[in-house]
DSSP file (Angstrom, degrees, kcal/mol; ACC not computed):
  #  RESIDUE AA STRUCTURE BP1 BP2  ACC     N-H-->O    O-->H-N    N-H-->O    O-->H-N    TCO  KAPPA ALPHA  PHI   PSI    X-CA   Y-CA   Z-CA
    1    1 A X              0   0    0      0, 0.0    69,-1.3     0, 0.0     2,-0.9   0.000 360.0 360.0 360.0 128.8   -5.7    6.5   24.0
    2    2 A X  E     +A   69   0A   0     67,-0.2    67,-0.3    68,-0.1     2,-0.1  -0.498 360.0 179.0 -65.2  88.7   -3.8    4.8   21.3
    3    3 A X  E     -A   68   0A   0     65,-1.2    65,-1.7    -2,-0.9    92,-0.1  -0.397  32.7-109.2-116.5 156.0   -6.5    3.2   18.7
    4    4 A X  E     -A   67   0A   0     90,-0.4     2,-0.4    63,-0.2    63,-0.2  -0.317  40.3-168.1 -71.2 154.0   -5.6    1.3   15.5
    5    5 A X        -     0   0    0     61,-2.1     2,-0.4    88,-0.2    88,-0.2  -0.979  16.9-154.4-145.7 160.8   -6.4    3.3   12.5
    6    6 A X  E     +B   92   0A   0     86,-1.8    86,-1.2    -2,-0.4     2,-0.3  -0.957  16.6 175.1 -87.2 119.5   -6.7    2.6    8.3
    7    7 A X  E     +BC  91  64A   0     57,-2.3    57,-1.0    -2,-0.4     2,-0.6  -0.967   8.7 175.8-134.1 143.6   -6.2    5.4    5.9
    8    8 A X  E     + C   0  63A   0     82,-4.5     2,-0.2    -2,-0.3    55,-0.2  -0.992   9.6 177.2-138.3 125.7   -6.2    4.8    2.2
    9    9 A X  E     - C   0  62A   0     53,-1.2    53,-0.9    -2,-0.6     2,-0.5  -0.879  21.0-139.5-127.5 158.2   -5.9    8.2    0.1
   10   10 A X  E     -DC  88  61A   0     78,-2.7    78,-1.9    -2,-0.2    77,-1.0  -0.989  14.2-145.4-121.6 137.0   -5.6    8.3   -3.8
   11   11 A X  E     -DC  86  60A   0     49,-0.8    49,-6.3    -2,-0.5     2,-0.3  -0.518  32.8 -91.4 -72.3 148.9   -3.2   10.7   -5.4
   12   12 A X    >   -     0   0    0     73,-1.8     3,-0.8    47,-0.2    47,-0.2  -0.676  35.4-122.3 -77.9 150.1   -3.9   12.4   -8.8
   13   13 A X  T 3  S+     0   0    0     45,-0.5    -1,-0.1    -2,-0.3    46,-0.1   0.139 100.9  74.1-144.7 -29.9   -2.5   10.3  -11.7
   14   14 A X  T 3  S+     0   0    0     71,-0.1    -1,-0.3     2,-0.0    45,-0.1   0.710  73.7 101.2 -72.3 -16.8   -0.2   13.4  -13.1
   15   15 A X  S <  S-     0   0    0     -3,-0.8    -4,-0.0     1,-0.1    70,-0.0  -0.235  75.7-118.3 -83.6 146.1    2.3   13.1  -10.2
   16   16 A X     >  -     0   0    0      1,-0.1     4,-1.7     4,-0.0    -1,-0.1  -0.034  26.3-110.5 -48.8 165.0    5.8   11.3  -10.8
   17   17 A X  H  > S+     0   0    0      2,-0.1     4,-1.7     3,-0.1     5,-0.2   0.874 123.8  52.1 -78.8 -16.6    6.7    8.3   -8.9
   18   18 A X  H >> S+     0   0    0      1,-0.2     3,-2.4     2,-0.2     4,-1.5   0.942 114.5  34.8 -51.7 -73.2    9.1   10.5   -7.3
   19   19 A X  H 34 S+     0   0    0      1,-0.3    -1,-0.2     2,-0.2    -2,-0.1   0.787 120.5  56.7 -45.9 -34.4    6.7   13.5   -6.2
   20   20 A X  H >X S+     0   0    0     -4,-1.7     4,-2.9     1,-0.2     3,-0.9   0.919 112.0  39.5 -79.1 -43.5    4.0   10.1   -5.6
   21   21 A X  H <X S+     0   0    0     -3,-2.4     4,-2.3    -4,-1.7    -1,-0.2   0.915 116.4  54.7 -77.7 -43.7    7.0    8.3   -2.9
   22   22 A X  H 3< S+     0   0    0     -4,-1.5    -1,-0.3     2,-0.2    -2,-0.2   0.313 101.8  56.9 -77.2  23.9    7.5   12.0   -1.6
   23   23 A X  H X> S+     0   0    0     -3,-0.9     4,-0.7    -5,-0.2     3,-0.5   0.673 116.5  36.4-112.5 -80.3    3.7   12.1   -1.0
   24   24 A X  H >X S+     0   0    0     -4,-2.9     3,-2.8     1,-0.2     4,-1.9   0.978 103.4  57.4 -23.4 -93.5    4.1    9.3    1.1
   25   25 A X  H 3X S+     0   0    0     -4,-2.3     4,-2.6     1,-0.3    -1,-0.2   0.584 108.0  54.4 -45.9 -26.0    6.8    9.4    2.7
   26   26 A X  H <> S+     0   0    0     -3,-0.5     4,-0.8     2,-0.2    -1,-0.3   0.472 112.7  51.4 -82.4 -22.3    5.1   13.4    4.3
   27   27 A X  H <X S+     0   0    0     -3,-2.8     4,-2.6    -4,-0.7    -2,-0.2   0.953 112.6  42.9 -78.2 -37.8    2.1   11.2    5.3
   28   28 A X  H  X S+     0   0    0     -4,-1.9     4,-2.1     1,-0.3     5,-0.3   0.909 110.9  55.4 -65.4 -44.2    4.4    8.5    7.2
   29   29 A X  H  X S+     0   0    0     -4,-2.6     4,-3.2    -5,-0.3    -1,-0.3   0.905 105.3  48.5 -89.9 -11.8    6.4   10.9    8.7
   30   30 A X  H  X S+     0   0    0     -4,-0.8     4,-3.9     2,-0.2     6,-0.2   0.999 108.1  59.8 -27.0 -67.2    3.5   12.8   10.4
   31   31 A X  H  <>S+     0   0    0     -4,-2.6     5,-2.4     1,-0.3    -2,-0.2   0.834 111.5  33.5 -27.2 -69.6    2.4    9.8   11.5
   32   32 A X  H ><5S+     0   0    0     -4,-2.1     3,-2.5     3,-0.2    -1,-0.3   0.919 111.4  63.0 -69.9 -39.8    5.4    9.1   13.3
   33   33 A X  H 3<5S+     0   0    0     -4,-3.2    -2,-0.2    -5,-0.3    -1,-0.2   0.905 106.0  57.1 -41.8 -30.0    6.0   13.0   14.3
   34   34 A X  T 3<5S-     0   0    0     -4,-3.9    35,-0.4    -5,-0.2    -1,-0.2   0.031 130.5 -87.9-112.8  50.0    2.7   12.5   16.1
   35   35 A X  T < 5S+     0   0    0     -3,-2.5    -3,-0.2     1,-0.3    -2,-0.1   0.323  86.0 141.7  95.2 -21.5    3.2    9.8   18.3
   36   36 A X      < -     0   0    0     -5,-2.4     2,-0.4    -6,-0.2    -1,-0.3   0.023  38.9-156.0 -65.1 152.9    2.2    7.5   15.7
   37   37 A X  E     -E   67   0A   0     30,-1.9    30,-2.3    -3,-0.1     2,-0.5  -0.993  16.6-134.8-139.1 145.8    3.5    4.1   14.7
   38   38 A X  E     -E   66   0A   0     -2,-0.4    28,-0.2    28,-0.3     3,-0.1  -0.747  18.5-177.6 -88.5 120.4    3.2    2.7   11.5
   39   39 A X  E    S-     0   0A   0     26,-2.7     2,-0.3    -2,-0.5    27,-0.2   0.689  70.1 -16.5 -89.8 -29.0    1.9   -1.4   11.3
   40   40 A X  E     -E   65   0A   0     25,-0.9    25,-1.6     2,-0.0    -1,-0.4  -0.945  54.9-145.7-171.2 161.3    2.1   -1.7    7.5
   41   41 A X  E     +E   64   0A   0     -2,-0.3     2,-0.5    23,-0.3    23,-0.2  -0.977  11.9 176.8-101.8 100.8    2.3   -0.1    4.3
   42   42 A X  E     -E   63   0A   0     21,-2.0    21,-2.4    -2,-0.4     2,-0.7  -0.850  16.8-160.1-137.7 147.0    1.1   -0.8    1.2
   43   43 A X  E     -     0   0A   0     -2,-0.5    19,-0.2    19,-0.2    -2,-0.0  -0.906  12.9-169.6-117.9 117.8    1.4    1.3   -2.0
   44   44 A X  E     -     0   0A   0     -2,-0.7    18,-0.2    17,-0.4    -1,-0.2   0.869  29.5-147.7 -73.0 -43.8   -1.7   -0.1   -4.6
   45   45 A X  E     -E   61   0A   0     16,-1.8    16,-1.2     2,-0.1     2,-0.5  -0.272  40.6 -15.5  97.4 178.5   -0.4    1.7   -7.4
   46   46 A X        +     0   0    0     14,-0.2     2,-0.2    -2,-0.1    14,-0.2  -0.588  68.6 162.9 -74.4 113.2   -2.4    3.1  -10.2
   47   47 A X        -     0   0    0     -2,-0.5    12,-1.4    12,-0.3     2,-0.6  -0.654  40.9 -88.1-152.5 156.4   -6.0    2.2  -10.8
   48   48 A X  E     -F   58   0B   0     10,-0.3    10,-0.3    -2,-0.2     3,-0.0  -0.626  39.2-127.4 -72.3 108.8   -9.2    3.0  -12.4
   49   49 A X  E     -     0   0B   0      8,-1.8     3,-0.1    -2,-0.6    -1,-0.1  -0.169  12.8-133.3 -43.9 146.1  -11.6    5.3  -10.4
   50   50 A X  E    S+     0   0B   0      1,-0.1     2,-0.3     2,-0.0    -1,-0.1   0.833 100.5   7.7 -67.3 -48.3  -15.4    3.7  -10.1
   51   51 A X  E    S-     0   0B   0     -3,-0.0    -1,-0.1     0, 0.0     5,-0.1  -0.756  96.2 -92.3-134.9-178.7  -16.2    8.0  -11.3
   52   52 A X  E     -     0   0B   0     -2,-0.3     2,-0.3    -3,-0.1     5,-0.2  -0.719  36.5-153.8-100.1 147.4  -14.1   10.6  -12.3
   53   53 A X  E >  S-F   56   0B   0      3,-1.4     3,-2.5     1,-0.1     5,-0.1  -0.958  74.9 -21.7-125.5 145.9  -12.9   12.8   -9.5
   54   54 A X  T 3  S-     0   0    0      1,-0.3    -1,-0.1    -2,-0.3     3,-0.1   0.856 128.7 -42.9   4.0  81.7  -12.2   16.1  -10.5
   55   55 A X  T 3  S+     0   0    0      1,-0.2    -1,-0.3    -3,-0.0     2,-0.2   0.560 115.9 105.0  73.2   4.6  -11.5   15.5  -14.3
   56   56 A X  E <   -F   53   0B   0     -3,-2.5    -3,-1.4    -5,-0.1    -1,-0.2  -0.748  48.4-170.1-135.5 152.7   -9.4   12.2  -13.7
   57   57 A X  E    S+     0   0B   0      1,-0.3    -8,-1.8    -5,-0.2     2,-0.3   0.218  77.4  47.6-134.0  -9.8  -10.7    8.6  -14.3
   58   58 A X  E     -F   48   0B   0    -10,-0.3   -45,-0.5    -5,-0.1    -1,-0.3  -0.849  61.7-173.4-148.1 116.9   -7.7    7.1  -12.6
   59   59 A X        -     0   0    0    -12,-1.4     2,-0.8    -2,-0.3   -12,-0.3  -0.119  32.3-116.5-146.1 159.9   -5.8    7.6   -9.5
   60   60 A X  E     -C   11   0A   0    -49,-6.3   -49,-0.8   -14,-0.2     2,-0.3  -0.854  42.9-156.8-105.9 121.1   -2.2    6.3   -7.4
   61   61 A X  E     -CE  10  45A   0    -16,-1.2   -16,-1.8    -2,-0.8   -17,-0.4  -0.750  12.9-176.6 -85.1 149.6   -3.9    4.3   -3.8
   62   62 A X  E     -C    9   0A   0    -53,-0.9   -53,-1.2    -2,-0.3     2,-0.3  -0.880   8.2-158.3-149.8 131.8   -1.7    4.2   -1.3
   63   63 A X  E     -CE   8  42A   0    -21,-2.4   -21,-2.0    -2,-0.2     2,-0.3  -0.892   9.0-172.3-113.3 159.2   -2.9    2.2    1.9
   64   64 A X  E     -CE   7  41A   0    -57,-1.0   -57,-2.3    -2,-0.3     2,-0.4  -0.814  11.5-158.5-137.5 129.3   -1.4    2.8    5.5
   65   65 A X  E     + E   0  40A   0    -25,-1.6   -26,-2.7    -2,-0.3   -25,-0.9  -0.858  27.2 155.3 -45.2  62.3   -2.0    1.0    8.3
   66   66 A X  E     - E   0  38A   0     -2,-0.4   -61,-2.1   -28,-0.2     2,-0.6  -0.457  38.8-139.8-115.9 169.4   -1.2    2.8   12.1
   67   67 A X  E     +AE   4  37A   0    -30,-2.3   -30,-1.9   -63,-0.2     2,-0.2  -0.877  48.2 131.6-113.3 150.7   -1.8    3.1   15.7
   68   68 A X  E     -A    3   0A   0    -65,-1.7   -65,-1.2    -2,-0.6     2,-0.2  -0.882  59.3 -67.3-179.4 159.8   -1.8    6.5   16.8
   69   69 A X  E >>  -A    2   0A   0    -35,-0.4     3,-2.2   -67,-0.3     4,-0.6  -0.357  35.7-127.9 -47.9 121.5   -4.4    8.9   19.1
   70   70 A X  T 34 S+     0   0    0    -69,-1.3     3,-0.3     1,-0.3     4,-0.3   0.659 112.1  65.1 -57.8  -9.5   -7.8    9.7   17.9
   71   71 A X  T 34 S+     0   0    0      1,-0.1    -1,-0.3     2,-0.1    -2,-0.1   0.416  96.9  62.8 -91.8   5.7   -7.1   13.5   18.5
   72   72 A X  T <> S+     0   0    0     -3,-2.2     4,-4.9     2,-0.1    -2,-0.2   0.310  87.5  73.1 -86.4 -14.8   -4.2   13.0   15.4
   73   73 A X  H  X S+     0   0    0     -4,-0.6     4,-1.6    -3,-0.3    -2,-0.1   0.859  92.4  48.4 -90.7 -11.1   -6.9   12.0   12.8
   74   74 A X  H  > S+     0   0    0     -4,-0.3     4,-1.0     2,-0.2    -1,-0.2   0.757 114.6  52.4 -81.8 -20.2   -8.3   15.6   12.4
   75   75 A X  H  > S+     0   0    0      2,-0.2     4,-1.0     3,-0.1    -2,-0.2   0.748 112.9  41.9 -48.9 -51.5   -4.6   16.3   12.0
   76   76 A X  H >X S+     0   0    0     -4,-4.9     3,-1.1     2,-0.1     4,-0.7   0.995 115.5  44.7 -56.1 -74.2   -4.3   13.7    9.4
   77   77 A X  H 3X S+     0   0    0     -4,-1.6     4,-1.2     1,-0.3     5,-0.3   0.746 110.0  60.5 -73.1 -31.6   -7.4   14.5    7.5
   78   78 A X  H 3X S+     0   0    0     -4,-1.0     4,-1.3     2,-0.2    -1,-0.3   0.951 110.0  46.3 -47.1 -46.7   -6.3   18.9    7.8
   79   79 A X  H XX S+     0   0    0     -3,-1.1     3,-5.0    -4,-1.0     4,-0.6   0.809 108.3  52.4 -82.5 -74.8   -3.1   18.0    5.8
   80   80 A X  H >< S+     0   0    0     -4,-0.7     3,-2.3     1,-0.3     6,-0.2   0.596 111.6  54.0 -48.7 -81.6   -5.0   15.8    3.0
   81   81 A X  H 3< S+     0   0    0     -4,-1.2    -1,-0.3     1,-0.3    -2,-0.2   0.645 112.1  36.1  44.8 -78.9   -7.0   18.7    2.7
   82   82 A X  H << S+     0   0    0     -3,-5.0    -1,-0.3    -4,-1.3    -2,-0.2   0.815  96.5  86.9 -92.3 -20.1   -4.5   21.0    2.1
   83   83 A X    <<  -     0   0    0     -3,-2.3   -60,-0.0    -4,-0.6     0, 0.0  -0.556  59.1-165.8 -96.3 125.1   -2.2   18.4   -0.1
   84   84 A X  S    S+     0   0    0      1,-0.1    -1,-0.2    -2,-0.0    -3,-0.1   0.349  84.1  80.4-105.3  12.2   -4.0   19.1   -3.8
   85   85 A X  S    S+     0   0    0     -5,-0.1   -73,-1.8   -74,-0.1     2,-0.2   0.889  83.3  78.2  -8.8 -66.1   -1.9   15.7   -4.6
   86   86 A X  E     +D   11   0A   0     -6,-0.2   -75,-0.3   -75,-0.2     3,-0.1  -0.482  48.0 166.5 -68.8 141.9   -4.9   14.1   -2.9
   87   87 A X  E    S+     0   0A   0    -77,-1.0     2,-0.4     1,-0.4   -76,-0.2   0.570  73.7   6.9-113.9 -31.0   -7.8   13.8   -4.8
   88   88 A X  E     +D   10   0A   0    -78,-1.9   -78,-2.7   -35,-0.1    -1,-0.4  -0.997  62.7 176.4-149.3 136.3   -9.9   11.1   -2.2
   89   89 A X        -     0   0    0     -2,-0.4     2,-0.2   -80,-0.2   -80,-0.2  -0.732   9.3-177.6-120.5-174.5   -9.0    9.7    1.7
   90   90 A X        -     0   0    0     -2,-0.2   -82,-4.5   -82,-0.0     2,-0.3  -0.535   3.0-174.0 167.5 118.9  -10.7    7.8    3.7
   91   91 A X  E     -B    7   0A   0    -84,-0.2     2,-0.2    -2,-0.2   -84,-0.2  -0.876  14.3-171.0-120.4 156.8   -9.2    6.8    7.6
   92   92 A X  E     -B    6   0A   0    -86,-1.2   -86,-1.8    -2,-0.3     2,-0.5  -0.906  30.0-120.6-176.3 133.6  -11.2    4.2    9.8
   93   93 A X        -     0   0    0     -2,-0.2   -88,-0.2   -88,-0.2     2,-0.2  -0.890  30.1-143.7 -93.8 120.2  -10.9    3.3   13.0
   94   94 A X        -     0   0    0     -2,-0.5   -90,-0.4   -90,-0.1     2,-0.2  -0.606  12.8-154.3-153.0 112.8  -10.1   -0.7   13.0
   95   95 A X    >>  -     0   0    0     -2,-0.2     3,-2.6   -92,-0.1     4,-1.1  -0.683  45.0 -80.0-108.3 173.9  -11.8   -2.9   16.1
   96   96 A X  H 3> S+     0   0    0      1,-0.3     4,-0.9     2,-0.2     5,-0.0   0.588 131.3  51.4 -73.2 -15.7  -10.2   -6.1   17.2
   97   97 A X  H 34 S+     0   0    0      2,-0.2    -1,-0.3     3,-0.1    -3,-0.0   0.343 108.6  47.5 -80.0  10.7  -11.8   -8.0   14.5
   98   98 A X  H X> S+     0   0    0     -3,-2.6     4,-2.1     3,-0.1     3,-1.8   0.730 111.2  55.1-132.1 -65.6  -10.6   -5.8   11.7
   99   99 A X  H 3X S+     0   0    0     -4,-1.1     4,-1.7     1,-0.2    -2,-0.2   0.712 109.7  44.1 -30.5 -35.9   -7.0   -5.9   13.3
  100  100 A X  H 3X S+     0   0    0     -4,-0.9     4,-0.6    -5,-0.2    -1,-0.2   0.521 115.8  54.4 -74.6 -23.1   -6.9   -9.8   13.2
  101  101 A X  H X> S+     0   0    0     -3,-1.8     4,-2.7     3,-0.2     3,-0.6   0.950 108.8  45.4 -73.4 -52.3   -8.3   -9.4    9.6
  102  102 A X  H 3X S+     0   0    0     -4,-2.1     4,-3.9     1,-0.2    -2,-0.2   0.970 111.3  48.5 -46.4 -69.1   -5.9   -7.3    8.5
  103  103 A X  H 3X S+     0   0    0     -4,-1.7     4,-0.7     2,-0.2    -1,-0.2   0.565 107.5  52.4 -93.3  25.4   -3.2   -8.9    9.8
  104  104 A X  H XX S+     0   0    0     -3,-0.6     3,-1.2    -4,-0.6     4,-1.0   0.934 113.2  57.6 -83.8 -61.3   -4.2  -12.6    8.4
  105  105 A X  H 3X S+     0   0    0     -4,-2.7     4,-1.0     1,-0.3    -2,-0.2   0.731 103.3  42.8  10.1 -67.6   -4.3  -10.5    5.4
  106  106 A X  H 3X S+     0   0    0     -4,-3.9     4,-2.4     2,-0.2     3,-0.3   0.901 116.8  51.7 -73.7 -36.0   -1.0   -9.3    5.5
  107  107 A X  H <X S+     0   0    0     -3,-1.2     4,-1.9    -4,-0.7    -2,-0.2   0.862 108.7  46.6 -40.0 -69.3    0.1  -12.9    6.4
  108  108 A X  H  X S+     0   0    0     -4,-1.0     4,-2.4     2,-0.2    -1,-0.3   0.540 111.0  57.0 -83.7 -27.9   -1.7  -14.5    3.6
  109  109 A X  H  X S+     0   0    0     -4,-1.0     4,-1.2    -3,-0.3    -2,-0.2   0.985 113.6  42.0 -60.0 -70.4    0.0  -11.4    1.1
  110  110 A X  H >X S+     0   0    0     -4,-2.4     4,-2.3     2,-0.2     3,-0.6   0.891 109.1  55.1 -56.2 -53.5    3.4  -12.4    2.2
  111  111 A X  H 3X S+     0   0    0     -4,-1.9     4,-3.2     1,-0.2    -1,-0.2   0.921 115.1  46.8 -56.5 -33.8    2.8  -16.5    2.0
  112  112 A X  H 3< S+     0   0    0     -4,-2.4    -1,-0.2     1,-0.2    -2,-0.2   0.871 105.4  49.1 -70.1 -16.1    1.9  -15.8   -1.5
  113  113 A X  H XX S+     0   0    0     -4,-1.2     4,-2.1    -3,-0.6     3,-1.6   0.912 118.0  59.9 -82.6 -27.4    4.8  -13.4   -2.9
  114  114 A X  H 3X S+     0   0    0     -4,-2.3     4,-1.7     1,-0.2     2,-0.7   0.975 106.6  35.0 -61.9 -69.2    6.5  -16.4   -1.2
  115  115 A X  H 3< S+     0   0    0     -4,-3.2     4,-0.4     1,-0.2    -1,-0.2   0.396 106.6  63.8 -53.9  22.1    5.4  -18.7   -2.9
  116  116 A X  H X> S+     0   0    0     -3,-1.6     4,-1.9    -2,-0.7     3,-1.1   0.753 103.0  57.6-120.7 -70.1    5.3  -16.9   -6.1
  117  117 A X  H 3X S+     0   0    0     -4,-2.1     4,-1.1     1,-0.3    -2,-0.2   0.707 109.2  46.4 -40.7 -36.7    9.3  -16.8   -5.5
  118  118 A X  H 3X S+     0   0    0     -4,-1.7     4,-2.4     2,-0.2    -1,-0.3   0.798 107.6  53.1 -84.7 -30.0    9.3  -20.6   -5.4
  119  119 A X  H <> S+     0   0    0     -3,-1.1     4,-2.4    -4,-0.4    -2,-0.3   0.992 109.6  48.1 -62.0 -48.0    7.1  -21.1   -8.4
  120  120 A X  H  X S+     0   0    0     -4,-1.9     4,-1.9     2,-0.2    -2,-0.2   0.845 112.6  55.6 -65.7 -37.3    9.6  -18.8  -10.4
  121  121 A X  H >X S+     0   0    0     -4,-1.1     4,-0.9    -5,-0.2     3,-0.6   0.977 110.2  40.1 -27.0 -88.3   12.4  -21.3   -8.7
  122  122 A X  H 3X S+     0   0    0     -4,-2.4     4,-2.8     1,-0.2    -2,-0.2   0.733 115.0  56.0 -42.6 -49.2   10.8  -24.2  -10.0
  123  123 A X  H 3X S+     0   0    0     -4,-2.4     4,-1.3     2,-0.2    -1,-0.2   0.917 113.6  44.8  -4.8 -88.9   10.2  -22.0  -13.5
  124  124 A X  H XX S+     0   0    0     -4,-1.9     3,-2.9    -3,-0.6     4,-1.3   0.847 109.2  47.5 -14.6 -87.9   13.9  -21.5  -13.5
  125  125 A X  H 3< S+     0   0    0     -4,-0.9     4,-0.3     1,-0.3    -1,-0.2   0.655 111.5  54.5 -64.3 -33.8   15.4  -25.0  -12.7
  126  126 A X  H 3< S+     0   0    0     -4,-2.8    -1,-0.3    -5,-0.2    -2,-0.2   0.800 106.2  50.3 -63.3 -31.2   13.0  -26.8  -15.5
  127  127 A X  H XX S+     0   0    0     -3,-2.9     3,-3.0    -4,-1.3     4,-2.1   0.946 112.8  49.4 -66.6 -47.6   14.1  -24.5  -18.2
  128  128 A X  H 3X S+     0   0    0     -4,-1.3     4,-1.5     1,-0.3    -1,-0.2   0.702 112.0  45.1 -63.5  -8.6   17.5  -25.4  -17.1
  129  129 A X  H 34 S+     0   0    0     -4,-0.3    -1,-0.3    -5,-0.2    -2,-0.2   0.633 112.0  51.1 -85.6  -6.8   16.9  -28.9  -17.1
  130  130 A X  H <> S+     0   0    0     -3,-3.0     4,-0.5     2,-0.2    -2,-0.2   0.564 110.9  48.6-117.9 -17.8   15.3  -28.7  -20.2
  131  131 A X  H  X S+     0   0    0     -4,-2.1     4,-1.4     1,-0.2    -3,-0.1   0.881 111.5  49.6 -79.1 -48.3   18.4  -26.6  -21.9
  132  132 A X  H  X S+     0   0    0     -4,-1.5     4,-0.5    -5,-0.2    -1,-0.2   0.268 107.6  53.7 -73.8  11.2   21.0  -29.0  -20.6
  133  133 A X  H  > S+     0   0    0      2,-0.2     4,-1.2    -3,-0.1    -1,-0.2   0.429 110.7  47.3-124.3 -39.7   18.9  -32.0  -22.0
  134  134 A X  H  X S+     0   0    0     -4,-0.5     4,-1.2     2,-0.2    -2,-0.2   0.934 115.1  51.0 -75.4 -37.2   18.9  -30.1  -25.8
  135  135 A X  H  < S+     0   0    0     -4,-1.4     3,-0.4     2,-0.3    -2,-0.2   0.887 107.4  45.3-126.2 -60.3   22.4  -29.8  -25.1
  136  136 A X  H  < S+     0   0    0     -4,-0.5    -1,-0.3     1,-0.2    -2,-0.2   0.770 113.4  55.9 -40.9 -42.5   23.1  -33.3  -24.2
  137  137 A X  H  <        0   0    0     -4,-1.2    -2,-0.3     1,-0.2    -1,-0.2   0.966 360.0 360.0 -69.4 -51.6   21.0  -34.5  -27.4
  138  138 A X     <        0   0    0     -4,-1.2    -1,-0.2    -3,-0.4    -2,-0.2   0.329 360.0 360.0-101.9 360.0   22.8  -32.7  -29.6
């Protein structure tokens, strides 16, 4: 049975952003190799560990978001495991109120980078009003 799933792993802090996207990109395509479908993606970027996990104070989070079979998450968690990229995971199985959270979540993510795109509009158009107005004066 297909069940909604969470998994958020932190990568150690020496990898490139290449080796960090090819990191990725070997979790996602499990994911899909096993039946899986990916609902979202989200890459957190690098951030301060609460405690140092093996010698490191800082970490890359990476979240993904999937449906896939509960007999694929002992699959998942075998390759993080083995990956010494990962330093910490953590997968969770998501019930119909933690699916509806999420994706008013994701909703609420997107209306802001939109609107974040229209403030930088508005940004824009004042400077330009405000250039062509020196320009007039002078």
């Amino acid at each position: 049975m297909l069940k909604h799933y969470e998994t958020v792993f932190i990568a150690t802090p020496v990898l490139s952003e290449t080796q960090m996207k090819e990191a990725v990109t070997k979790y996602l395509d499990l994911i899909r190799d096993n039946g899986g479908e990916i609902v979202y993606d989200e890459d957190w970027g690098l951030k301060k560990l609460a405690y140092t996990i093996q010698k490191k104070t800082t970490g890359f989070y990476h979240l993904i978001e999937f449906v896939a079979d509960s007999q694929f998450i002992d699959v998942l968690e075998t390759q993080y495991k083995r990956d010494e990229r990962i330093i910490r995971y953590l997968t969770v199985s998501l019930d119909k109120n933690a699916v509806a959270y999420a994706e008013k979540r994701r909703s609420n993510k997107s209306s802001n980078s939109d609107k974040t795109e229209v403030n930088k509009n508005k940004e824009q158009s004042k400077a330009k009003a405000n250039e062509n107005k020196e320009a007039e004066e002078e």
